[in-house]
C-alpha positions in Angstrom: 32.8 -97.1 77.4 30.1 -94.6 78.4 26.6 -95.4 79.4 25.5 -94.6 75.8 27.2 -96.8 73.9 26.4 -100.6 74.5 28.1 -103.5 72.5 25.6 -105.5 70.4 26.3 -109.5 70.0 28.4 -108.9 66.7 30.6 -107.0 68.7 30.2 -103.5 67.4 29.3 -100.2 69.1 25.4 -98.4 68.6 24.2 -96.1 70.0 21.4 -96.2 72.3 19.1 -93.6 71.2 19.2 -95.3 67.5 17.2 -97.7 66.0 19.1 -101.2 64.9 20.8 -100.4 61.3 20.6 -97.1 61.3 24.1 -95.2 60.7 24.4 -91.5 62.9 23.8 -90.1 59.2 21.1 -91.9 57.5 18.1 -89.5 56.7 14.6 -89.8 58.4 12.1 -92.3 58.0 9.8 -90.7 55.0 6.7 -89.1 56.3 4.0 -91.3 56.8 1.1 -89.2 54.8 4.3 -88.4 52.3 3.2 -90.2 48.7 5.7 -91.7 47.3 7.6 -89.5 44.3 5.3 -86.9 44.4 4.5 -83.4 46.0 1.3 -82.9 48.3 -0.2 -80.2 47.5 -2.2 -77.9 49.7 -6.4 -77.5 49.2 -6.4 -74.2 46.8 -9.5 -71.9 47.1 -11.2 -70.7 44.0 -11.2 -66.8 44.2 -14.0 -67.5 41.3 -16.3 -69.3 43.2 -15.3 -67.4 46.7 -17.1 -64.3 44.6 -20.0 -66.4 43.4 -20.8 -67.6 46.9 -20.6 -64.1 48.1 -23.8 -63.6 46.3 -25.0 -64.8 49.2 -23.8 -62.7 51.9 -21.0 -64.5 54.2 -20.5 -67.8 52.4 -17.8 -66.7 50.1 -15.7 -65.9 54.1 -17.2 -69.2 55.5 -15.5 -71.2 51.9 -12.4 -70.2 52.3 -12.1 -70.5 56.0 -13.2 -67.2 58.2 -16.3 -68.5 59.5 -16.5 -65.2 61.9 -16.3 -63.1 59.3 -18.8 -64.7 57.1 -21.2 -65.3 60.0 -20.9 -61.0 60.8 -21.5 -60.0 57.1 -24.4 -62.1 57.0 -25.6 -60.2 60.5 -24.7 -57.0 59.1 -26.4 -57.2 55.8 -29.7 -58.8 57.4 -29.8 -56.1 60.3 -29.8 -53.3 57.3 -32.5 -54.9 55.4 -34.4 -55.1 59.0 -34.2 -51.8 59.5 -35.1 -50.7 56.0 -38.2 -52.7 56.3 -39.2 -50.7 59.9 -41.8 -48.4 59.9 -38.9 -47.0 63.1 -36.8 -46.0 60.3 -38.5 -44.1 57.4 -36.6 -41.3 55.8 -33.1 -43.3 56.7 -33.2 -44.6 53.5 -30.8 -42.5 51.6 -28.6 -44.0 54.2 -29.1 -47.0 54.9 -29.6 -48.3 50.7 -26.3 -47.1 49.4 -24.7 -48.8 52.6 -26.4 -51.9 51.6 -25.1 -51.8 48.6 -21.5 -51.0 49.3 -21.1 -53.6 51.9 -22.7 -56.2 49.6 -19.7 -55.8 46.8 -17.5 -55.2 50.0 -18.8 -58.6 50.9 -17.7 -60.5 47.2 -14.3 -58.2 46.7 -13.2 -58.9 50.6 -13.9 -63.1 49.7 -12.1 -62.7 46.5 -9.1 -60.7 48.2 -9.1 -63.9 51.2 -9.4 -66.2 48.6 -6.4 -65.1 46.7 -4.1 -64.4 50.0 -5.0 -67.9 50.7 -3.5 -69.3 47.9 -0.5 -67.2 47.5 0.3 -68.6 51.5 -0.6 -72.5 50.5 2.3 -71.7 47.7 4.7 -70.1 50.1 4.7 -67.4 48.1 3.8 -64.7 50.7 6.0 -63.8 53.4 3.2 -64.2 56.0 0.9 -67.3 57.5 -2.7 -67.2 56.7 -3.9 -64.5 58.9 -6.2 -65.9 61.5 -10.0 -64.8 61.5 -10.6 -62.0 64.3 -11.4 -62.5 67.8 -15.1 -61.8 69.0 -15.1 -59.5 72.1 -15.1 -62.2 75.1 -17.8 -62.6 77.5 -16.2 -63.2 80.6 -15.9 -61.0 83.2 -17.4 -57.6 82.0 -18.5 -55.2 84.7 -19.7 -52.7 82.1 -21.7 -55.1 80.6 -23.2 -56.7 83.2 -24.3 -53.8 84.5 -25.9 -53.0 81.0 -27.5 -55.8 80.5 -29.3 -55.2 84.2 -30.4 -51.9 83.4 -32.0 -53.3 80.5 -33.5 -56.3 82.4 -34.9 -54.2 85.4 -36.8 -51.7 82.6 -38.1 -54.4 80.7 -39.7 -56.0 84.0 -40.5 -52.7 84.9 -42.5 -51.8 81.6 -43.9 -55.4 80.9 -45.0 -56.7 84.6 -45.6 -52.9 86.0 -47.0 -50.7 83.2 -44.0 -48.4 83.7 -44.0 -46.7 80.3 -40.7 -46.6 77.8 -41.7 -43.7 75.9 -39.2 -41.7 77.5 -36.2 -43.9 76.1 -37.2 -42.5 72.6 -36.4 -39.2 73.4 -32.8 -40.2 76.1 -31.4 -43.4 73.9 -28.3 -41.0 73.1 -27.3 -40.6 76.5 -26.1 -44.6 76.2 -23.8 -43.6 73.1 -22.3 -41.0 75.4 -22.3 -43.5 78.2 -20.4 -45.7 76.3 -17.9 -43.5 74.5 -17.1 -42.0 77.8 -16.0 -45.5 78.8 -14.0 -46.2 75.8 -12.5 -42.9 76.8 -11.4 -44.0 80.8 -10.2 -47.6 79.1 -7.9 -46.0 76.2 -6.3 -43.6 79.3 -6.3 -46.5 81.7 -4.3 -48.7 79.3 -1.8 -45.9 78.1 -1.1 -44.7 81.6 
C-alpha cells in the first residue's frame, strides 16, 4: 500500500486527498453563491439610460464602470466652458464652441457604445473581456516633471514675494510646447533604439 491510500475501519481503501463518501468521480460540491436550478445572471447596463446620464457630462462612463473616463470628460468639458467664459480667450470662439459641442455628443455616443460592449461581454457574446478603463500617466519618479513643476514654483515666488514681472511669459509660453515635443521626440528614439 502506498502512503496515499489508508484503510478506513470498514476495511476499504480512500484516498487521502478526498473527503469521506466521495467516489474519485463524483462532481463538485455546487457553488456556494450558485441558486439552486437557476442561472445567475450578470448586472446588465442600460445603453438607454448610459445616454441619458451623459446629459451630464461623465456620468453615463462613471454608470457603467469607467470612472477615469467619466471623471476626464467631465474635466474636459468644464475646462472648455472656462475658457470660453475668459476675457484670455476672446475671438477663440469659433473654436472652442463647435469643440464643445462635438465632445458633448462624443460624451453620450462613447457611454452608449460602453454600455452596449458591456453587455455583449456579460453575455459572452464578444470574443474579448471588458476592456479595462485607461491608465492615468503615473507620478512617480519623473525627472521632466519635477523639473517643470520647479521652474514653475521658483517664478511664481519670484513674481508674487519679489515683484519680478510675468509679462514676458505671454509672449515665450510656446517655447514649453517646443520644450516638451522635443522630449517626446528623445523618449520615442530612446525607446525604439
Amino acid at each position: 500500500m502506498n502512503g496515499a491510500q489508508y484503510d478506513n475501519p470498514q476495511g476499504t481503501q480512500q484516498d487521502a486527498g478526498m473527503s469521506p463518501g466521495a467516489t474519485p468521480h463524483s462532481p463538485p460540491p455546487p457553488h456556494p453563491y450558485a441558486q439552486s436550478g437557476r442561472r445567475v445572471e450578470k448586472p446588465r447596463k442600460s445603453p438607454a439610460l448610459a445616454t441619458i446620464l451623459s446629459f451630464m457630462p461623465g456620468l453615463g462612463q462613471v454608470y457603467v464602470g469607467y470612472y477615469k473616463q467619466g471623471f476626464i470628460n467631465i474635466m474636459v468639458i468644464a475646462s472648455v466652458i472656462a475658457l470660453l467664459n475668459s476675457s484670455d480667450f476672446r475671438g477663440m470662439e469659433p473654436f472652442f464652441g463647435p469643440f464643445l459641442a462635438f465632445f458633448w455628443i462624443f460624451n453620450m455616443i462613447d457611454a452608449n457604445r460602453r454600455a452596449h460592449h458591456f453587455n455583449r461581454v456579460a453575455e459572452g457574446l464578444g470574443g474579448e473581456d471588458v476592456p479595462e478603463d485607461f491608465k492615468l500617466p503615473g507620478v512617480g519618479g519623473s525627472m521632466f516633471g519635477g523639473v517643470v513643476l520647479i521652474v514653475v514654483g521658483v517664478l511664481f515666488i519670484l513674481d508674487l514675494n519679489f515683484g519680478v514681472s510675468l509679462a514676458w511669459i505671454k509672449d515665450w509660453w510656446p517655447l514649453l510646447l517646443i520644450v516638451f515635443g522635443v522630449r517626446l521626440v528623445y523618449q520615442a528614439r530612446r525607446q525604439a533604439g
